[in-house]
C-alpha positions in Angstrom: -143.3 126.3 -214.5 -146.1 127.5 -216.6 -148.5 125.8 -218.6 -151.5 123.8 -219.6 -150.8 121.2 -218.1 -148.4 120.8 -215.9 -149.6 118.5 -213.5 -147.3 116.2 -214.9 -144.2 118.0 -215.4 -140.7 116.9 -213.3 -139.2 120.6 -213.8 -140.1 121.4 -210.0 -138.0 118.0 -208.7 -134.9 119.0 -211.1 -134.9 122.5 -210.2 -135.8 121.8 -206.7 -132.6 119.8 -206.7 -130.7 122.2 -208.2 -131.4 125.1 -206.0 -130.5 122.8 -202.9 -127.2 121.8 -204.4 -126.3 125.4 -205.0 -127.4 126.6 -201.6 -130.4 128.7 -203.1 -133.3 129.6 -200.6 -135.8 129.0 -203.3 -138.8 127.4 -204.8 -139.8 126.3 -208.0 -143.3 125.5 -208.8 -145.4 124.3 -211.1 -148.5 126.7 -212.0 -151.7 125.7 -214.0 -152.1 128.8 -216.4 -154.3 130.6 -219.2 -153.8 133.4 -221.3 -154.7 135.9 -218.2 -152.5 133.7 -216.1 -149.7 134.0 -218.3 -149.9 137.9 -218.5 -150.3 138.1 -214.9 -146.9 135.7 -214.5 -144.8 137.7 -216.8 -145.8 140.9 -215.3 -144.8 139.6 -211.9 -141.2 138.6 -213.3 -141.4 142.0 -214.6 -142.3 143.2 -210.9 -139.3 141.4 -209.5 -142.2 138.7 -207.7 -141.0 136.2 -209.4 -136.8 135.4 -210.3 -137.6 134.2 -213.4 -140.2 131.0 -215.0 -139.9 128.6 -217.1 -142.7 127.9 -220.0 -144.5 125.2 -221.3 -147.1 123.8 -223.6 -149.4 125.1 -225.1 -147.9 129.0 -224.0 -144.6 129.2 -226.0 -145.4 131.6 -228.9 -147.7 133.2 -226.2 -144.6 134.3 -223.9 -142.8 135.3 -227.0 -145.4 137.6 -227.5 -145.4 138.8 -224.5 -141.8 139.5 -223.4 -139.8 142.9 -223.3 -137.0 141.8 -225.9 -135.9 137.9 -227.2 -133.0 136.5 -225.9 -130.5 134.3 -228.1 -132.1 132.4 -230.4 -135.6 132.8 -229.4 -136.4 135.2 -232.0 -135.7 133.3 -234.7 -137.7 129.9 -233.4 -140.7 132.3 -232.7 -141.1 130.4 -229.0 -140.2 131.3 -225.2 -139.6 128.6 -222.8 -137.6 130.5 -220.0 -138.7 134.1 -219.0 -135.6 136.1 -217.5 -135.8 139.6 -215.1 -133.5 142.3 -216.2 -133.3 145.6 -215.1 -137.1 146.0 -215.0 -137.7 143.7 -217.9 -138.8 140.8 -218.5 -135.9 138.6 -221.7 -137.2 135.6 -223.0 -135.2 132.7 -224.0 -135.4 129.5 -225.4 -133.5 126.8 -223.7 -134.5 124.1 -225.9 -131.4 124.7 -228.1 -129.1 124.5 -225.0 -130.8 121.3 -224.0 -130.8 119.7 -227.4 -126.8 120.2 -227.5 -126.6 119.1 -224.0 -127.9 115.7 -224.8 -126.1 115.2 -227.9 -122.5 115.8 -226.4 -124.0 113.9 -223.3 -124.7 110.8 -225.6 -121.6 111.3 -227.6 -123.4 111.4 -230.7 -121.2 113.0 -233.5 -121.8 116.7 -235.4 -120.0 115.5 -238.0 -122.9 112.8 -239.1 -125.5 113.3 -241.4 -128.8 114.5 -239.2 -132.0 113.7 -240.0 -134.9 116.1 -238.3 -138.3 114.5 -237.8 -141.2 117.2 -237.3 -141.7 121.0 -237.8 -142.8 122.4 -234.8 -140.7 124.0 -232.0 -138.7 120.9 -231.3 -137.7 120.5 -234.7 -136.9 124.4 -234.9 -134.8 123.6 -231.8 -133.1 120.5 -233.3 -132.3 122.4 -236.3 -130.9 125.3 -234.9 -128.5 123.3 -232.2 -126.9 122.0 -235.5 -126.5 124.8 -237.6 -122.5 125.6 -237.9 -122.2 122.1 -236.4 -122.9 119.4 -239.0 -122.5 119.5 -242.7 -125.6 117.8 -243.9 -128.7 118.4 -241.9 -132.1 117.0 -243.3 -135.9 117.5 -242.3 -138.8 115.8 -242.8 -142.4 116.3 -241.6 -145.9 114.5 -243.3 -146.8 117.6 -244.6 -144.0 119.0 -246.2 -145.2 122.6 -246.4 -144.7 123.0 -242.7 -141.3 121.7 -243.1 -140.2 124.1 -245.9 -141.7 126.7 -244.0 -140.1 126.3 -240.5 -136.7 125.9 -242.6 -137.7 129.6 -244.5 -138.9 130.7 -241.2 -134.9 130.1 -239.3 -133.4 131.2 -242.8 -131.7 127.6 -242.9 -131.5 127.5 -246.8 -128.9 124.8 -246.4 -131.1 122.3 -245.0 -132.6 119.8 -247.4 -136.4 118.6 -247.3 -137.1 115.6 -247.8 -141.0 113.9 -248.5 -142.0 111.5 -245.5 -142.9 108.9 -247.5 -139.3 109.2 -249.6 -136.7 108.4 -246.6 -135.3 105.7 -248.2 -132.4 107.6 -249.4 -131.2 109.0 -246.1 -127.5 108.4 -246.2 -126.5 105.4 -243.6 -125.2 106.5 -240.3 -127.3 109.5 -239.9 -128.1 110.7 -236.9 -132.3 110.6 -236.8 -133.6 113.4 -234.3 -137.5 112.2 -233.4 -139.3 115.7 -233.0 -142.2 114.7 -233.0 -145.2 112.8 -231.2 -144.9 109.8 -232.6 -143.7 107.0 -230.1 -145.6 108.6 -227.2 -148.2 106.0 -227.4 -146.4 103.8 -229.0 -146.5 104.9 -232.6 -143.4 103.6 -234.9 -141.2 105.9 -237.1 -141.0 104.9 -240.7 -139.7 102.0 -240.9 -136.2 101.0 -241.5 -134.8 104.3 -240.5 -133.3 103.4 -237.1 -132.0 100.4 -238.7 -129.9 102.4 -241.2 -129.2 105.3 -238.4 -125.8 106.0 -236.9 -127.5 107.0 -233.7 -131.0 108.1 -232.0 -131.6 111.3 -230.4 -135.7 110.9 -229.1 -137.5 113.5 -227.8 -141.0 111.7 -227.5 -141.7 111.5 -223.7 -144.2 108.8 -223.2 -145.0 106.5 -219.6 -142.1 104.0 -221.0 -139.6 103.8 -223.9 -140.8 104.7 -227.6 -140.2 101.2 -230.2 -137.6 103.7 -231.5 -135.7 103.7 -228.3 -136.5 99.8 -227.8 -135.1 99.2 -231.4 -131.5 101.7 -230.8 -130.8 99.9 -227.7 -131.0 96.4 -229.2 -128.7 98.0 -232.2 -126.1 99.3 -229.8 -126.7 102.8 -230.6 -125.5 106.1 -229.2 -129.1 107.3 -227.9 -130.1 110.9 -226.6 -133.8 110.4 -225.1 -135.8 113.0 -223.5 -134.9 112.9 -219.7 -131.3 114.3 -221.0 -132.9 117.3 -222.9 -135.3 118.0 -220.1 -132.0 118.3 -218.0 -129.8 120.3 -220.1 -132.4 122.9 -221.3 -133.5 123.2 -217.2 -130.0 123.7 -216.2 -129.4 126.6 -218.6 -132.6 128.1 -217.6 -131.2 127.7 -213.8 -128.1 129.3 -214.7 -129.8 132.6 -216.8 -131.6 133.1 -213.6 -129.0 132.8 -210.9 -125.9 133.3 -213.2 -124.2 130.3 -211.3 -123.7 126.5 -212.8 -126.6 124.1 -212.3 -125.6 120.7 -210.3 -126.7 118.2 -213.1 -125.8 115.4 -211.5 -128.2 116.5 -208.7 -130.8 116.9 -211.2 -130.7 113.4 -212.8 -130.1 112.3 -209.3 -133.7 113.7 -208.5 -135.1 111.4 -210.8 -133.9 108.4 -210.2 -131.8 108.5 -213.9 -128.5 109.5 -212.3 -125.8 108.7 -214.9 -123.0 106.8 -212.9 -120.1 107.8 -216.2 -120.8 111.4 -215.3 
């Protein structure tokens, strides 16, 4: 794992896990970086030193620029979070997507439902893109609404529809609302009314306890895809572009402590 910072990242425990479940004489580690650090990590994937590294804030659109070629959809979201050996090379992914559609079918939430975005930045881009060819309405909406209009321009969504953040009011009931974006971490609350009118949560704010949008979905009943489950499903397709064998995901949530006993 590399980033700024990652002292408190759980990536080494779920891959850790993963590697022992598969038999793998590995290690995954978490490594403190800067711009010279990250240009010294990718040359040693490059160098065959390392198998492969994952990528985290604030280094994304760094590793983009500094891969061999874009793997997937990482070309279009303009970020690298996975950085892949081949033949010499170093392919950089983005696993977000993967992980975003992980925890959706995970939470059972529907593709069919109206989705509502929250945010423009690289979790948004990610939330947006695991829909697209999935669900027939998708909606975004960011405080600045520039950013928004751009990331949409940016991924060539034209379909998508923008909508002002202080003019939610007519997001069609049942939607599913996709949090993208800080707020909740410290115990912010989304606009209000929205996850009362939602048909289901998918929260990607990871804070020391649940967000008052997660609080307010569980006393509603709602289907609910929180963070832990997108960490998990974007790790275990990192794991498998590595090793080109299946991550144990059940071992992974196991590491944690969030093992989910219907899987």
């Amino acid at each position: 794992m590399l980033g700024d910072p990652v002292e408190h990242s759980l990536s080494p425990r779920i891959q850790a896990a993963a590697l022992r479940s598969a038999g793998v004489d590995g290690i995954y580690e978490a490594r403190r970086v800067d711009t010279a650090g990250m240009t010294q990590a990718v040359a040693e994937v490059r160098q065959g030193i390392l198998t492969g590294a994952n990528v985290t804030m604030s280094h994304k659109r760094l590793a983009w620029d500094l891969v061999d070629r874009h793997l997937g959809s990482a070309g279009r979201v303009g970020a690298v979070n996975t950085l892949v050996r081949d033949d010499g090379r170093v392919g950089g992914a983005n696993t977000d997507i993967d992980g975003v559609r992980f925890a959706w079918e995970r939470a059972g939430l529907q593709w069919s439902a109206p989705v509502l975005v929250l945010g423009a930045g690289g979790a948004a881009a990610a939330a947006l893109l695991a829909t697209e060819g999935r669900s027939e309405r998708v909606m975004i909406s960011a405080r600045r609404s520039e950013r928004a209009n751009r990331l949409v321009e940016q991924l060539g969504m034209h379909a998508v529809s923008v909508i002002p953040w202080g003019d939610l009011d007519p997001v069609p009931a049942g939607a599913i609302v996709v949090n993208a974006t800080p707020l909740g971490m410290q115990g912010e609350r989304l606009p209000s009314g929205l996850v009362a009118r939602a048909g289901g949560l998918f929260e990607m704010a990871y804070g020391s306890g649940d967000s008052p949008a997660l609080q307010d979905a569980y006393s509603r009943q709602l289907r609910i895809a929180g963070p832990i489950d997108m960490l998990i499903g974007q790790a275990a397709a990192s794991f498998e572009l590595w090793l080109d064998r299946t991550a144990d995901v059940d071992a992974m949530y196991a590491a944690l402590g969030a093992h989910d006993a219907e899987t």
